[in-house]
N, CA, C and O atoms as CSV, one atom per row, in Angstrom:
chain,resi,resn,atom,element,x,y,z
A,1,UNK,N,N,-4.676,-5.265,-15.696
A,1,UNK,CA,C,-4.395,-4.402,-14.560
A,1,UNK,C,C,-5.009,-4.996,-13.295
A,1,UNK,O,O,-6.097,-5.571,-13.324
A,2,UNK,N,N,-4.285,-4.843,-12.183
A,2,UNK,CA,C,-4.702,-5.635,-11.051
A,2,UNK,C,C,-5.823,-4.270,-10.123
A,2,UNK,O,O,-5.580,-3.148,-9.678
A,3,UNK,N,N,-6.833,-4.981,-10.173
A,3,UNK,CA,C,-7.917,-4.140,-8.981
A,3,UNK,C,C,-6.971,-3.684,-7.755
A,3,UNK,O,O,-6.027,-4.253,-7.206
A,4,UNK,N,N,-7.781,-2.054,-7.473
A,4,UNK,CA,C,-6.775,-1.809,-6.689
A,4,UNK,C,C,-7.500,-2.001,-5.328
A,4,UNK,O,O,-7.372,-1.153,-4.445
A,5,UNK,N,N,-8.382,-3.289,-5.127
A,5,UNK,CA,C,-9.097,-3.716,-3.942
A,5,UNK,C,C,-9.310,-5.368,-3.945
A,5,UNK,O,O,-9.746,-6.100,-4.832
A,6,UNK,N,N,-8.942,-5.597,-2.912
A,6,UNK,CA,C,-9.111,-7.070,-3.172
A,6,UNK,C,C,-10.109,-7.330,-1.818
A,6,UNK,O,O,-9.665,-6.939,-0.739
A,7,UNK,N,N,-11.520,-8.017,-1.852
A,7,UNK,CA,C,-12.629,-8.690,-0.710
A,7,UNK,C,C,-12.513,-9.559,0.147
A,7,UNK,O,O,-12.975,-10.580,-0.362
A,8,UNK,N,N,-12.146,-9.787,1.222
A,8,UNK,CA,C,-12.182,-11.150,1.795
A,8,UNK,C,C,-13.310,-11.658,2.013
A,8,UNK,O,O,-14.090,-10.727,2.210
A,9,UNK,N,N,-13.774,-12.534,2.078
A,9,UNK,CA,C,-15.689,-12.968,1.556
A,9,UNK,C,C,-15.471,-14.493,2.221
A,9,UNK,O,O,-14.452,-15.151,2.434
A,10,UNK,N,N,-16.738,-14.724,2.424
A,10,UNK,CA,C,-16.961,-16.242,2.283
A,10,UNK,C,C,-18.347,-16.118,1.496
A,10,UNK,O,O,-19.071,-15.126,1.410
A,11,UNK,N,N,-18.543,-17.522,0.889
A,11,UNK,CA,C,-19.503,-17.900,-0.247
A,11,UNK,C,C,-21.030,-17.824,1.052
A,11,UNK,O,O,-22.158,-18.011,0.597
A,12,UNK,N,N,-20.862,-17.561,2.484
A,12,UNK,CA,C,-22.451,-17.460,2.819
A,12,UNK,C,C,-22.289,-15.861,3.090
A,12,UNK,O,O,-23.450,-15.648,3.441
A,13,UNK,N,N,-21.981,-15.247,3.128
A,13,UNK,CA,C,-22.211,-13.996,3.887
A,13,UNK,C,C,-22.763,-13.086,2.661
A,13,UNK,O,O,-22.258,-12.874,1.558
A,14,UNK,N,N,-24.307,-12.496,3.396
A,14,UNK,CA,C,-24.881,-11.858,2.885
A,14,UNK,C,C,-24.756,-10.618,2.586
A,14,UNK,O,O,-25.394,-10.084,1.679
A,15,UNK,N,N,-23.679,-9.867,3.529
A,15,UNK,CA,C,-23.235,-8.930,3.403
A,15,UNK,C,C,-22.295,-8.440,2.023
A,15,UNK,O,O,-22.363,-7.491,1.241
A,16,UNK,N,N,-21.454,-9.540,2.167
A,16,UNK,CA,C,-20.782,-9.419,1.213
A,16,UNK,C,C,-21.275,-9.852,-0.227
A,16,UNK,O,O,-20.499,-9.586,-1.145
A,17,UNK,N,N,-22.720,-10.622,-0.615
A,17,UNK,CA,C,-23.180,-10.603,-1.428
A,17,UNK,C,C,-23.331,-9.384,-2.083
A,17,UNK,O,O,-23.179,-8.962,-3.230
A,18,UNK,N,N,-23.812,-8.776,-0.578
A,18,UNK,CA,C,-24.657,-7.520,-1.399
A,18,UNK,C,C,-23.979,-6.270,-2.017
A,18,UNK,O,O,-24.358,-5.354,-2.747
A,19,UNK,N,N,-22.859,-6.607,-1.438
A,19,UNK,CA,C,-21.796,-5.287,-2.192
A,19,UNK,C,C,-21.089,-5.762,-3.235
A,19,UNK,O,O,-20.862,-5.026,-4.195
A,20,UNK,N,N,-20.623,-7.118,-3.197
A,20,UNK,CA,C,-20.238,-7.356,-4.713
A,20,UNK,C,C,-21.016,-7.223,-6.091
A,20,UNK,O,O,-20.480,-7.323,-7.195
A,21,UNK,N,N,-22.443,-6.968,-5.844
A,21,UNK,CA,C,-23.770,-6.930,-6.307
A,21,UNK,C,C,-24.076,-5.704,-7.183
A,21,UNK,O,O,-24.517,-5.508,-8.316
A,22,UNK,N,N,-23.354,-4.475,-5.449
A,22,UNK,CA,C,-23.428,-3.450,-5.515
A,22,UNK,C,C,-21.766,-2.592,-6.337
A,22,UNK,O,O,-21.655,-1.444,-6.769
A,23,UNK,N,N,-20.927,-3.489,-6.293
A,23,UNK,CA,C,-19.589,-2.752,-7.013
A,23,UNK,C,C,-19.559,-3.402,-8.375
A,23,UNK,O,O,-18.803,-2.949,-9.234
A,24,UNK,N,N,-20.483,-4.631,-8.668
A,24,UNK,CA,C,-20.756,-4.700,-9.939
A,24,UNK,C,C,-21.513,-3.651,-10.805
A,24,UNK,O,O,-21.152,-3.011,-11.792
A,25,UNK,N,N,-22.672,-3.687,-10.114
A,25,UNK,CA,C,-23.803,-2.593,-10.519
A,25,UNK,C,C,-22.897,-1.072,-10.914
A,25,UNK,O,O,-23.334,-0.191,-11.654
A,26,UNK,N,N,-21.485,-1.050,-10.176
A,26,UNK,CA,C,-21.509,0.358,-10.471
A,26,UNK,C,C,-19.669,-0.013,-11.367
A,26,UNK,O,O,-18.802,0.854,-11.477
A,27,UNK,N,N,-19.564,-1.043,-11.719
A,27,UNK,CA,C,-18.456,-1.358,-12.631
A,27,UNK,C,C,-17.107,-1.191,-11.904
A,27,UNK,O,O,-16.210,-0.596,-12.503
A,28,UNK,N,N,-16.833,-1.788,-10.342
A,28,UNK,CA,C,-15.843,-1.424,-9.255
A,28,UNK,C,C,-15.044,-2.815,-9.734
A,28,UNK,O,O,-15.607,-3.878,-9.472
A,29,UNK,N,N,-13.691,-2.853,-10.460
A,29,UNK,CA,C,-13.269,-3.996,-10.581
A,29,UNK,C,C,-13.160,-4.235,-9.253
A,29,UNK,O,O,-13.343,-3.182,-8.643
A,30,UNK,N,N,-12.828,-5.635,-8.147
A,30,UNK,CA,C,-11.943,-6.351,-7.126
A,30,UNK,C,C,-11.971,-7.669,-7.471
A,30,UNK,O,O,-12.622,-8.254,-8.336
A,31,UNK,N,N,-11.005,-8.137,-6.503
A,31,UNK,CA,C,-10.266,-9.482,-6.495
A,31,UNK,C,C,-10.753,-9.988,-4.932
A,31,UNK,O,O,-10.572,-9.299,-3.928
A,32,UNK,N,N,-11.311,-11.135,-4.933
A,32,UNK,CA,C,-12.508,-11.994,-4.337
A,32,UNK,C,C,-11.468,-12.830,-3.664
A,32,UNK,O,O,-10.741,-13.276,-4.552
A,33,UNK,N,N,-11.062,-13.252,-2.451
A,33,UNK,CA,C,-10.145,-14.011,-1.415
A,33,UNK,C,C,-11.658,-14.910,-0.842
A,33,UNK,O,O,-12.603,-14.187,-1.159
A,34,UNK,N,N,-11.933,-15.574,-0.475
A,34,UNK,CA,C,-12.606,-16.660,0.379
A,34,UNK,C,C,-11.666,-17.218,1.381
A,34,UNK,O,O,-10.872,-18.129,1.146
A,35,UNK,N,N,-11.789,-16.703,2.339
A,35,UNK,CA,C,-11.143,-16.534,3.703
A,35,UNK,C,C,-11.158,-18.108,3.831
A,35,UNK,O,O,-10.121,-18.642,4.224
A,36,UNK,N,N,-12.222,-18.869,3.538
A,36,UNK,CA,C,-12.192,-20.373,3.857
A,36,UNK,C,C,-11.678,-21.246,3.286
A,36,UNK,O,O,-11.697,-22.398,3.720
A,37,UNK,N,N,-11.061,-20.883,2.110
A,37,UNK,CA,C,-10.397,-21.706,1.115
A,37,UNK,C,C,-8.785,-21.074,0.569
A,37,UNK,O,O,-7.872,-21.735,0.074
A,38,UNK,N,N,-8.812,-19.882,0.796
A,38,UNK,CA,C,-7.016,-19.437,1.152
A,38,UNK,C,C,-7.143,-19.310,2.851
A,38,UNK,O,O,-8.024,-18.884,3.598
A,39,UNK,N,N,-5.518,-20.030,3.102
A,39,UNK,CA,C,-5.161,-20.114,4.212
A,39,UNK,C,C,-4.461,-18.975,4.950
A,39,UNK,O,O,-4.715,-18.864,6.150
A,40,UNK,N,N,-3.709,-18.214,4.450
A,40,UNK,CA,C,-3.415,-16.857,4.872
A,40,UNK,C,C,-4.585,-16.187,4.827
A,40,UNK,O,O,-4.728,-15.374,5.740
A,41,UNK,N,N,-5.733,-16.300,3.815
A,41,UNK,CA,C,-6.647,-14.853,4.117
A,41,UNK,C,C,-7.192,-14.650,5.351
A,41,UNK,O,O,-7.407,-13.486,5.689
A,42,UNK,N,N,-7.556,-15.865,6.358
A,42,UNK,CA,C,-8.511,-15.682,7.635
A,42,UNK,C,C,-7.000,-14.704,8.431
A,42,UNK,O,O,-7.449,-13.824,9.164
A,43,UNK,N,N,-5.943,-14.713,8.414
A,43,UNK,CA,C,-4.876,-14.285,9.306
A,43,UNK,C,C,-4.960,-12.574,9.140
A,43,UNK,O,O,-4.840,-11.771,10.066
A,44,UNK,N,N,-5.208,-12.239,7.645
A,44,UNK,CA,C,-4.960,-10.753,7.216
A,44,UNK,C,C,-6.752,-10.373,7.914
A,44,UNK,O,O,-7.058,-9.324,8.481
A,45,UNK,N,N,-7.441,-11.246,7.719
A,45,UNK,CA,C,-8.685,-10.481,8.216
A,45,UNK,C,C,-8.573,-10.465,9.574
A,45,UNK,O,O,-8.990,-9.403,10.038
A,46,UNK,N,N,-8.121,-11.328,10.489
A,46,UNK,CA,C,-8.003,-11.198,11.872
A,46,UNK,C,C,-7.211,-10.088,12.128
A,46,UNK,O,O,-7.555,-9.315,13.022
A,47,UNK,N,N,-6.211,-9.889,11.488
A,47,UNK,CA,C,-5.155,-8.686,11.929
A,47,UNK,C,C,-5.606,-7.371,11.907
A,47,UNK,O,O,-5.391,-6.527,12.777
A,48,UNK,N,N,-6.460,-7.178,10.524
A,48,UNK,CA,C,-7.611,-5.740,10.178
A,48,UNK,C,C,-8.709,-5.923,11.457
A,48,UNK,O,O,-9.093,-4.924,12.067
A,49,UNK,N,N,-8.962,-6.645,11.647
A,49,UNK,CA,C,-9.998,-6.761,12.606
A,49,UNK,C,C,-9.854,-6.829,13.825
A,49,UNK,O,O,-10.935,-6.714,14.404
A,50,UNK,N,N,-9.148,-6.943,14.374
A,50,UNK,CA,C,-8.683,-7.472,15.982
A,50,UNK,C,C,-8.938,-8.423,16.283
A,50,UNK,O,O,-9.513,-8.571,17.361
A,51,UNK,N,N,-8.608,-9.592,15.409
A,51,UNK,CA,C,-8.813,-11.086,16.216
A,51,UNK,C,C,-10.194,-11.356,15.378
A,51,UNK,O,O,-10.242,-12.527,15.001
A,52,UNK,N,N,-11.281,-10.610,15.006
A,52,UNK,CA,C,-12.202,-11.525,14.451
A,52,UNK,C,C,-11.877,-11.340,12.644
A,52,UNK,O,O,-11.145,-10.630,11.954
A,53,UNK,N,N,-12.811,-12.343,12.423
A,53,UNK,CA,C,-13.214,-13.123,11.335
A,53,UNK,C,C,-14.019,-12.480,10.037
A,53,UNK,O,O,-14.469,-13.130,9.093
A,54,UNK,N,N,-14.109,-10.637,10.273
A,54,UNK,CA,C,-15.233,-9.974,10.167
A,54,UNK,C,C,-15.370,-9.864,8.645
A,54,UNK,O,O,-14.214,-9.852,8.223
A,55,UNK,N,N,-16.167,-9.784,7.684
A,55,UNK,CA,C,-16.257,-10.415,6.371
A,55,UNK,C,C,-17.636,-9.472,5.896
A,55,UNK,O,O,-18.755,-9.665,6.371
A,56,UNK,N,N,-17.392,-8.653,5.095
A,56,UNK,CA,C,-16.510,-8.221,3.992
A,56,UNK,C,C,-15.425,-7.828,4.469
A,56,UNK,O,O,-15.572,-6.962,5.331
A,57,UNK,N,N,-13.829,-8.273,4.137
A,57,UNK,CA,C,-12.872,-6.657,4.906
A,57,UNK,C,C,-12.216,-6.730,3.719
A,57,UNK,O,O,-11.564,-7.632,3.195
A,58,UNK,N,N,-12.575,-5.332,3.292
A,58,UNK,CA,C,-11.514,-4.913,1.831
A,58,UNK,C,C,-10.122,-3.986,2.139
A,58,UNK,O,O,-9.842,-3.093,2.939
A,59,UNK,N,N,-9.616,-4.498,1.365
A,59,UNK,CA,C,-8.133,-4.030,1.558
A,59,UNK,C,C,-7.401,-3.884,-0.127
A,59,UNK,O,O,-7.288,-4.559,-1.150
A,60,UNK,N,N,-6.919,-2.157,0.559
A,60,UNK,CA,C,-6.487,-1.665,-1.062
A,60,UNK,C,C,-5.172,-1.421,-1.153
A,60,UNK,O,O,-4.398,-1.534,-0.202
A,61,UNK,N,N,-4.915,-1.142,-2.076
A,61,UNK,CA,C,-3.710,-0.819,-3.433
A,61,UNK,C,C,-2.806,-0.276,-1.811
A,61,UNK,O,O,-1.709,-0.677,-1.423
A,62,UNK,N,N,-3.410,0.382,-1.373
A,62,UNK,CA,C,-2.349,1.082,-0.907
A,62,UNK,C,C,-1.895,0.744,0.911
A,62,UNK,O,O,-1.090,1.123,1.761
A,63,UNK,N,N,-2.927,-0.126,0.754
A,63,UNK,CA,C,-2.181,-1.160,2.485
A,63,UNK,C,C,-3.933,-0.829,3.180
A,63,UNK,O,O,-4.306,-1.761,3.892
A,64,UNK,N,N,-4.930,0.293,3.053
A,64,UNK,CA,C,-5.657,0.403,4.209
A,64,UNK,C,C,-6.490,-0.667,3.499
A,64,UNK,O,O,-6.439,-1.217,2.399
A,65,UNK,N,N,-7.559,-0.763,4.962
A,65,UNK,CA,C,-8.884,-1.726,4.807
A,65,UNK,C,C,-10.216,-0.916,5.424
A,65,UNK,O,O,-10.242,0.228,5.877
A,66,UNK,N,N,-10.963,-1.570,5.337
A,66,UNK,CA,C,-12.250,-1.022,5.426
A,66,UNK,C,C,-13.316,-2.430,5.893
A,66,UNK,O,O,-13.430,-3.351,5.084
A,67,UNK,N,N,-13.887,-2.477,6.937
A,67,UNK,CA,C,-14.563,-3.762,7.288
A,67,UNK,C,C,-16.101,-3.422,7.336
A,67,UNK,O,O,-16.597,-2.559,8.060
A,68,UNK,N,N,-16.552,-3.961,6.748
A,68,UNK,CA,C,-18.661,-4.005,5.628
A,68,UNK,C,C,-18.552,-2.423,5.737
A,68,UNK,O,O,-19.064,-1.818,6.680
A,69,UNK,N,N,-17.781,-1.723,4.609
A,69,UNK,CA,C,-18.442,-0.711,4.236
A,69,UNK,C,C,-19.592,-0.223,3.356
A,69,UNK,O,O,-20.346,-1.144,3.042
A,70,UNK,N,N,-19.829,0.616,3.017
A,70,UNK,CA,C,-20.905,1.329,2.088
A,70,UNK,C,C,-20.268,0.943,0.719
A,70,UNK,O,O,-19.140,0.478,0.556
A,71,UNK,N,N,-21.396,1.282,-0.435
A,71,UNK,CA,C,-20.715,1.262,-1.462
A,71,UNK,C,C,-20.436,2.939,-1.452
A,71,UNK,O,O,-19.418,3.178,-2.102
A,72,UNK,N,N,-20.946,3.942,-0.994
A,72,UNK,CA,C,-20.525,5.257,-1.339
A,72,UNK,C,C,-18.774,5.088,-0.641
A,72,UNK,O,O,-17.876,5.652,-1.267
A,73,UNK,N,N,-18.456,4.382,0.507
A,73,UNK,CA,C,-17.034,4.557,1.409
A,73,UNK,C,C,-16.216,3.972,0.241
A,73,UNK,O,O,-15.289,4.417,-0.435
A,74,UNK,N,N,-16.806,2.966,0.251
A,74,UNK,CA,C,-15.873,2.365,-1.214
A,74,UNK,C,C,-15.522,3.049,-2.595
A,74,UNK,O,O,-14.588,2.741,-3.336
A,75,UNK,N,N,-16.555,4.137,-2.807
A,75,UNK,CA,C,-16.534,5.063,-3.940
A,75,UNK,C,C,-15.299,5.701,-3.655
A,75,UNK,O,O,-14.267,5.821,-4.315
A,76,UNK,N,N,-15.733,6.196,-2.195
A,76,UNK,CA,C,-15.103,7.959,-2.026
A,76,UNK,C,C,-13.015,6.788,-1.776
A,76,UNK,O,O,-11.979,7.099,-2.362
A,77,UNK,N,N,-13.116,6.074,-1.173
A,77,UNK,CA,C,-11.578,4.783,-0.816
A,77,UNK,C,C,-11.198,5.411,-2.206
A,77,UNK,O,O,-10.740,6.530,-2.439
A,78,UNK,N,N,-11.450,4.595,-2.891
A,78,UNK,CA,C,-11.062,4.344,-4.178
A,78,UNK,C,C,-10.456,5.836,-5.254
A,78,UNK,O,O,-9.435,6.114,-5.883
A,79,UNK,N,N,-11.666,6.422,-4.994
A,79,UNK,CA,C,-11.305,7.864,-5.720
A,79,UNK,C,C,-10.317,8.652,-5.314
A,79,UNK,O,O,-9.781,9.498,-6.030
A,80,UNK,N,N,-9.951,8.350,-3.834
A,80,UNK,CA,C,-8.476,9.062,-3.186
A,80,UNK,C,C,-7.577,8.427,-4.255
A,80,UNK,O,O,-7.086,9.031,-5.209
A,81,UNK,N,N,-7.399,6.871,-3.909
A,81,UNK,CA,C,-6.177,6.169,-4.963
A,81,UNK,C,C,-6.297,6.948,-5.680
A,81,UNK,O,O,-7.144,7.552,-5.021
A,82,UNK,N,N,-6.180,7.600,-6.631
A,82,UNK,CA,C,-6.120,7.659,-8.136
A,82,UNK,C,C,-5.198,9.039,-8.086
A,82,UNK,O,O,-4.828,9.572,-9.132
């Protein structure tokens, strides 16, 4: 079954360490993009973002995104899907 969240990340950002850390800890499947190594991903994060680069930006099942949220925003995201 495909996660119904996929991360745009790069391998330095601490931010985004810390929530993959944190959606492990709480058993949140997603699907991990590295904005620096897929070439479309920096375009979908600029578009969620207005032109920047901004990292974590998760984007779900159902088209919205969310840029360095909480893990509770990510709880409560997720629990709407369903």
């Amino acid at each position: 079954m495909t996660p119904a969240v996929t991360m745009y990340s790069t391998p330095w950002c601490g931010y985004c360490h810390r929530l993959k850390s944190q959606m492990d800890r709480e058993g949140i499947s997603y699907e991990v993009v590295d904005i620096e190594q897929v070439p479309d991903a920096a375009f979908i994060v600029e578009q969620v973002n207005n032109g920047n680069q901004t990292v974590p930006t998760l984007v779900y099942s159902d088209g919205t995104a969310q840029t360095n949220p909480s893990l509770a925003a990510v709880k409560e995201k997720l629990a709407s899907l369903v």
